[in-house]
C-alpha positions in Angstrom: -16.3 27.7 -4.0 -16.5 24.6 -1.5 -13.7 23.3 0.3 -11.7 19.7 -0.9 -11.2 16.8 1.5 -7.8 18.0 2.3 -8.9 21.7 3.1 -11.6 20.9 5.3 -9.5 17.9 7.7 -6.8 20.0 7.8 -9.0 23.1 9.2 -11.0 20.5 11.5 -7.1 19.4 13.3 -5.5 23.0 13.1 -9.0 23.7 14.8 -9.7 26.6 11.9 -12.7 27.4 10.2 -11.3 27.0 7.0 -7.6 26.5 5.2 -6.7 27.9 2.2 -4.3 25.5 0.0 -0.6 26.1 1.0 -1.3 27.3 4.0 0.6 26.1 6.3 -1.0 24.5 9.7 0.0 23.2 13.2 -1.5 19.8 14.3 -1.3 17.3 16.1 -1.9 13.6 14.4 -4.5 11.1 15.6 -1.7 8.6 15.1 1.9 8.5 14.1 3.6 5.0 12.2 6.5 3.5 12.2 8.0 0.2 11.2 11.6 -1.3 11.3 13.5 2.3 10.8 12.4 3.0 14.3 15.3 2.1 15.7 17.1 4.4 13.7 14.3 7.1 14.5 14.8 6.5 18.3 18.6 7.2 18.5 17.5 10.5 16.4 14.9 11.4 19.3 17.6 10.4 21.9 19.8 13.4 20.4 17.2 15.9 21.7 17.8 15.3 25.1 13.7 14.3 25.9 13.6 11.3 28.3 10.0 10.6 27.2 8.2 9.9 24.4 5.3 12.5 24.6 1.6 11.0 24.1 2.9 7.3 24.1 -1.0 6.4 23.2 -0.3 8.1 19.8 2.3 6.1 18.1 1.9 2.8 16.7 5.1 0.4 15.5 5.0 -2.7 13.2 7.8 -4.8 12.8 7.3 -6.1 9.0 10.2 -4.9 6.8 12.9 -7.7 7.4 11.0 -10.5 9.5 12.1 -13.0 10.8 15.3 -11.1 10.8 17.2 -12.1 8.0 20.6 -11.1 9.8 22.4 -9.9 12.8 22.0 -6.5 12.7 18.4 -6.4 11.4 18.1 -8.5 14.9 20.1 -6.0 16.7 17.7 -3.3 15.1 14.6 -5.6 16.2 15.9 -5.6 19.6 16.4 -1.7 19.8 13.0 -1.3 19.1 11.4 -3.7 21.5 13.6 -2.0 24.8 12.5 1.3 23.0 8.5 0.8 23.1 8.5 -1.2 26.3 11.0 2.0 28.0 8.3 4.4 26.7 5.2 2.6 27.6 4.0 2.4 23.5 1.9 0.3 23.7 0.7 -0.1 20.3 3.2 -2.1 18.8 3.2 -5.6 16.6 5.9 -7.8 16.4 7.3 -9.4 13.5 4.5 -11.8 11.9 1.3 -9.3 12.7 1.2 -7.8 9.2 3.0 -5.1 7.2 2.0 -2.1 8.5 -0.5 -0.7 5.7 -2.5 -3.6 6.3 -1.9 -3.6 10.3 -3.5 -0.4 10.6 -7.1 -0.4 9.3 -7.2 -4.3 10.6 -6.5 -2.6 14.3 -8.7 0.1 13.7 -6.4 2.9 13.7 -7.2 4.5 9.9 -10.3 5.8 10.5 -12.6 8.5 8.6 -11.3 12.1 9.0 -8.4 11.1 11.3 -5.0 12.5 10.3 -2.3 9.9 10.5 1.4 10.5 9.7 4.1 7.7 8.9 7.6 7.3 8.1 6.7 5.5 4.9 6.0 6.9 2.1 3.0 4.6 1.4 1.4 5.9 4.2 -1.3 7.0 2.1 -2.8 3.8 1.8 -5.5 4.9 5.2 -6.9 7.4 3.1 -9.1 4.1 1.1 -10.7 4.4 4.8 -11.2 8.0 4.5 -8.0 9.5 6.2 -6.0 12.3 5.6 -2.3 10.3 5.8 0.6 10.8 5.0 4.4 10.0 4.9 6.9 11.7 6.6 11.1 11.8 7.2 12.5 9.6 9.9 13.7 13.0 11.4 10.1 14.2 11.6 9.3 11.2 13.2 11.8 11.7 16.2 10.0 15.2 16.7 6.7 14.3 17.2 8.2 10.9 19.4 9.1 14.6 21.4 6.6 17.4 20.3 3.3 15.3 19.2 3.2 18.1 16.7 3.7 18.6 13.3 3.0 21.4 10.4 1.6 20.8 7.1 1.0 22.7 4.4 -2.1 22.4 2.7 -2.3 20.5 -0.8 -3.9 21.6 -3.6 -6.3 18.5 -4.6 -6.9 16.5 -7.6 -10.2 14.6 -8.8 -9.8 11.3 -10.2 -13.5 10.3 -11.5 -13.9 6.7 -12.7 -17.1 5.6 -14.4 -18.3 2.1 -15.3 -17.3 -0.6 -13.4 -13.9 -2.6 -13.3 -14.7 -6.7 -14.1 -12.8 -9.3 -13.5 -9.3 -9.9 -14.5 -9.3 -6.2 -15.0 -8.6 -4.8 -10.8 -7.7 -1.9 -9.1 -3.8 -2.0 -9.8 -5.0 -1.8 -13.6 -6.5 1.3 -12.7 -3.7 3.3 -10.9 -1.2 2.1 -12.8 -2.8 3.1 -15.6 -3.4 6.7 -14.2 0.2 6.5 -13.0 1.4 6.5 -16.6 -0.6 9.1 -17.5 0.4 11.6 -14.8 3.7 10.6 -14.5 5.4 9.7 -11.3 5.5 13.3 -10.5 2.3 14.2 -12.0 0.3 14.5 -8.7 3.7 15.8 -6.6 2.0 17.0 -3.3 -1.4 16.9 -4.2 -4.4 15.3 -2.4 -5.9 13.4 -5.1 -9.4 12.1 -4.4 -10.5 9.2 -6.1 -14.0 9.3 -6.8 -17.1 8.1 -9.2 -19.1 4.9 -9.5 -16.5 2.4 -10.5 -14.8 3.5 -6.9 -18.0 3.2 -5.4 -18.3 -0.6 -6.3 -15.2 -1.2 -5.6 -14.3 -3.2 -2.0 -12.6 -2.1 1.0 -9.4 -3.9 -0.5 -9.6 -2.7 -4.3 -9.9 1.0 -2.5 -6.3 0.5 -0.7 -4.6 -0.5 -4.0 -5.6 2.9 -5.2 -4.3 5.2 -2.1 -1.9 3.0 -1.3 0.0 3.4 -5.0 -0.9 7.1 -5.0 2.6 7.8 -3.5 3.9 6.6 -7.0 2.8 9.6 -8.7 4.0 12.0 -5.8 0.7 12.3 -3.9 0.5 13.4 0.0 -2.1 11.8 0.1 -4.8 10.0 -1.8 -8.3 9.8 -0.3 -11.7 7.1 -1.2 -14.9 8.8 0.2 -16.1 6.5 3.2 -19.3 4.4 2.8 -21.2 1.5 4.3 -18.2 -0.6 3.4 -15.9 1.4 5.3 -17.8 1.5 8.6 -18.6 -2.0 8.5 -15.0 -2.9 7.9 -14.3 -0.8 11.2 -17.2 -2.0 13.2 -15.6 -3.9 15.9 -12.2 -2.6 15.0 -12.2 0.9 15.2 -10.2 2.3 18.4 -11.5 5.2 18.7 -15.1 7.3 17.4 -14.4 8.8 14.3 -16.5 11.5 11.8 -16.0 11.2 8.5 -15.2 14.3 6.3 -16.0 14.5 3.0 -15.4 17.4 0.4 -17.9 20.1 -0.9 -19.8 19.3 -4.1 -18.6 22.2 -5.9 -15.0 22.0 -3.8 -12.2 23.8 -5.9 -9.6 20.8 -8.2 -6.3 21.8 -9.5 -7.2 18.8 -11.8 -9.9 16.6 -13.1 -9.1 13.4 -14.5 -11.7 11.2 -16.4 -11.4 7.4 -17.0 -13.7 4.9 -18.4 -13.7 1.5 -16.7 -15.0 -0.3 -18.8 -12.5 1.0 -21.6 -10.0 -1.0 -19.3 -7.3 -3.3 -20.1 -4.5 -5.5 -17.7 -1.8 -2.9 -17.7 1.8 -3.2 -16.6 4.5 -1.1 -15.4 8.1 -1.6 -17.2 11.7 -1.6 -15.5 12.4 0.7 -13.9 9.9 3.3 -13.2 6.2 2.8 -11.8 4.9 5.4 -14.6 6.4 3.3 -17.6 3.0 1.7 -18.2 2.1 -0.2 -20.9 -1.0 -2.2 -21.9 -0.2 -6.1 -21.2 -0.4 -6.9 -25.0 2.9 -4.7 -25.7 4.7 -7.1 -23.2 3.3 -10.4 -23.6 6.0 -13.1 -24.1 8.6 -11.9 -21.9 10.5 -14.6 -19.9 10.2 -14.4 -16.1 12.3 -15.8 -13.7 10.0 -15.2 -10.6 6.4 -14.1 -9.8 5.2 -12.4 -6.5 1.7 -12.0 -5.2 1.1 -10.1 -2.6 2.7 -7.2 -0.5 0.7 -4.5 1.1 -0.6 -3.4 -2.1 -1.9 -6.6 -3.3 -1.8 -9.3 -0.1 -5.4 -9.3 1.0 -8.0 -12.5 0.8 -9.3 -11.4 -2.6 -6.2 -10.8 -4.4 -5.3 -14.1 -3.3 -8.8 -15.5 -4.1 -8.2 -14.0 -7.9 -4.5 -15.4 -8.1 -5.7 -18.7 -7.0 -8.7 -18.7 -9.7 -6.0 -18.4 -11.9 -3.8 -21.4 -10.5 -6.1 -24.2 -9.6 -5.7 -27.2 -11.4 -2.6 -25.9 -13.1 1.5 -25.7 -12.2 4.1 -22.9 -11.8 6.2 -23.0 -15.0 9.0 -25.0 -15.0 12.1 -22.3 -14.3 9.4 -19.7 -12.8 9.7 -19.0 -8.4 6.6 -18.4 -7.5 6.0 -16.4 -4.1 2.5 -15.3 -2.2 2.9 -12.9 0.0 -0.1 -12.1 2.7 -0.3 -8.8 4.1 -1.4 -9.6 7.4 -1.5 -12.7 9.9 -5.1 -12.5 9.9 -5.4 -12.7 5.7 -3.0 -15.8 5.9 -5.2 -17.4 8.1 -8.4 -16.4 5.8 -6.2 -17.4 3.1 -5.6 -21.6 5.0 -9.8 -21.6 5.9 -10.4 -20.5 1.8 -8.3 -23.7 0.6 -5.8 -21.1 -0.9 -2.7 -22.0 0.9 -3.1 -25.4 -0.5 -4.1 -24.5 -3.9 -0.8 -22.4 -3.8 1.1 -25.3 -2.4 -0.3 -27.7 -5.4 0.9 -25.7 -8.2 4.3 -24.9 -6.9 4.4 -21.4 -5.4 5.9 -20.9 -1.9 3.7 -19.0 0.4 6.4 -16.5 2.9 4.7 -15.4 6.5 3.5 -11.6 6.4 5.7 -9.1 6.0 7.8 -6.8 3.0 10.2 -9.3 2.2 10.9 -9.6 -1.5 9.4 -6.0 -2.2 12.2 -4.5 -1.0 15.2 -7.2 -2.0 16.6 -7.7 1.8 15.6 -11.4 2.3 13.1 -13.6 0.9 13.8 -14.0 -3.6 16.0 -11.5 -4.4 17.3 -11.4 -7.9 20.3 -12.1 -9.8 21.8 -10.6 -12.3 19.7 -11.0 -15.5 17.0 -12.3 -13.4 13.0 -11.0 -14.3 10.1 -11.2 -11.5 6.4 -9.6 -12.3 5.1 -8.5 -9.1 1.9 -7.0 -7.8 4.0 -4.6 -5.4 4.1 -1.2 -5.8 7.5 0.1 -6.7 9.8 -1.2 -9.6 12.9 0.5 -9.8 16.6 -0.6 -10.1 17.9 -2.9 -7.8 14.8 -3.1 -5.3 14.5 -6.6 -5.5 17.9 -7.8 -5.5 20.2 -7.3 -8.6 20.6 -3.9 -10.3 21.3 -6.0 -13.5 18.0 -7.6 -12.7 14.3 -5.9 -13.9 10.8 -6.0 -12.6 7.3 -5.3 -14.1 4.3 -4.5 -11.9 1.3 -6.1 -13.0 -2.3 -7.0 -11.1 -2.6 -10.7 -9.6 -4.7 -11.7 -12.4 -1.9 -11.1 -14.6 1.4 -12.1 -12.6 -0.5 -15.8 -12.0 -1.2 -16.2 -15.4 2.1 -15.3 -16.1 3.6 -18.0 -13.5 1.8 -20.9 -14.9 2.8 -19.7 -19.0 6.6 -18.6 -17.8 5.9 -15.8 -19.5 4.5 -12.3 -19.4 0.8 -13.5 -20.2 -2.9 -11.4 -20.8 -5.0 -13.1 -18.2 -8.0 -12.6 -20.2 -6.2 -15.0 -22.5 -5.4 -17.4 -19.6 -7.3 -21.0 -19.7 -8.8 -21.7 -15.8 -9.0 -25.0 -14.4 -7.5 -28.6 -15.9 -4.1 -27.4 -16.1 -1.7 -25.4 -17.9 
């Protein structure tokens, strides 16, 4: 039998003809991520008694959790890590207002094809829509390879996820994984590598590829990988920081597990408080009040989320009662985003569009709920108390369906949703 995506990149890095799955392997990542924990991260690494931060060249830090600082001591942590990077000579870091870091990344061509990239985010797996092998990791690993540069893994055993047909508009991405999501369950894939694959991936874009990898954490993937293709490269060309070969699995590699979907069978799904895997197809939901709506985050912030969420918004108004926030995921989508006419299609009906960066996602600053409070959100987690409120609940939804949602004020099928000349 032929070897999986995972198998062969993790041979190439542990410098091995071949790996067997669980075997365990030495390496030493292409590049190492960390955001606003690494302050915490550096006072671990301090414990071991290293001065220096070993292979400076291969870490890369992004400020985008709580930015601008939302309080003193997220300020005293943002100052930590700007005295840490500029005493280690890392030079690789972005300041609050770059991006969130899943986005940061591929834009500064640092997920590349068959580069291994470790971060201590559990999304992390969103570089394998560019053909990585990534991955998240503790904060405590982190501080080792600040020391070591080295890591060990142990080898996955790989899913297939094979999608024919072709996703159309409203129906995206985010339908997709959370629909495979509630299938699996959110420990259905738990240390896999699942490798999406088949002709409805292969139309997708860049951006639509990133949902998928980037949400395979939420069924308990290490890592979730999209084949790299013309797209890819071209994305990279001009970006990329470093030359790159892709790696691609056998034809007849060996899968623990084949999953099958239909793309055109398709509806808008939704995810239910308080679990990511309680999906449900939009029509069992429709007619639920909302309280708030959020587009964006770094699973759903880029130009042509935004482009869909603003098809579904021009002409019309934000319900009366209804917050609506737009979230890009990087500095350089907002700015797409003002050229397009978005920002002030946003502006017109109501919404309020926040500088890049996690905010709401993860309830520190920027809409978090009160008690009794519902937001639909295109971010990628759901559970209890994330946003704000434990009393409070949150459904995950594409940004075709949390925009038509915002303008009804309630849950609302955006193949239902009337464009253009107003709610």
């Amino acid at each position: 039998m032929g070897l999986t995506f995972a198998q062969k990149v993790l041979a190439k890095k542990a410098g091995l003809s071949s790996v067997a799955v669980g075997q365990i392997v030495d390496i030493e990542p292409d590049y190492c991520m960390s955001h606003d924990n690494t302050a915490a991260i550096a006072k671990t690494f301090a414990k071991f008694g290293v001065e220096k931060v070993k292979n400076p060249e291969r870490f890369v830090i992004v400020l985008d959790h709580t930015v601008p600082a939302s309080t003193e001591e997220y300020a005293k942590g943002h100052k930590e890590i700007r005295e840490f990077v500029e005493k280690q000579g890392i030079k690789a870091f972005y300041d609050a207002g770059v991006g969130i870091c899943h986005q940061v990344l591929p834009e500064m061509g640092y997920a590349l094809p068959g580069s291994l990239i470790v971060g201590s985010d559990s999304h992390t797996t969103a570089y394998g829509a560019l053909g990585a092998f990534s991955a998240g990791v503790g904060r405590s690993e982190m501080a080792a390879l600040y020391a070591t540069s080295k890591i060990w893994l142990k080898t996955p055993a790989s899913f297939k996820v094979q999608v024919e047909g072709k996703l159309t508009e409203p129906i995206t991405s985010k339908d997709l994984v959370l629909k495979i999501i509630g299938d699996i369950g959110a420990d259905g894939a738990l240390y896999k590598s699942v490798e999406f694959a088949g002709e409805a991936v292969e139309a997708m874009s860049l951006s639509a590829r990133l949902v998928l990898s980037n949400m395979a954490a939420e069924m308990g993937a290490k890592n979730g990988y999209c084949a790299p293709d013309k797209k890819t490269f071209a994305f990279l060309e001009g970006r990329a920081v470093a030359e790159y070969t892709p790696v691609y699995p056998d034809p007849d590699a060996e899968y623990e597990r084949i999953l099958t979907y239909d793309a055109l069978q398709l509806g808008p799904q939704v995810a239910k408080p308080h679990t990511v895997d309680n999906v449900c197809p939009v029509e069992d939901v429709e007619g639920t009040k909302i309280h708030q709506a959020l587009i964006g985050t770094c699973t759903n912030g880029r130009l042509e989320d935004l482009r869909l969420a603003a098809r579904h918004l021009e002409g019309k108004k934000v319900a009366k009662g209804v917050r609506m926030l737009v979230l890009p995921a990087s500095q350089e989508i907002l700015i797409e985003a003002l050229r397009a006419g978005l920002v002030e299609i946003f502006a017109r009906a109501g919404a309020l569009v926040l500088s890049p960066g996690c905010g709401p996602c993860l309830g520190a600053h920027q809409g978090v709920l009160a008690a009794g409070e519902v937001c639909i959100s295109t971010a990628n987690r759901n559970f209890q108390g994330r946003m704000g409120s434990n009393e409070a609940a949150t459904y995950l939804a594409s940004p075709a369906t949390v925009a038509a949602s915002a303008v009804a004020g309630v849950i609302t099928d955006p193949r239902k949703a009337r464009r253009g000349g107003g709610a």
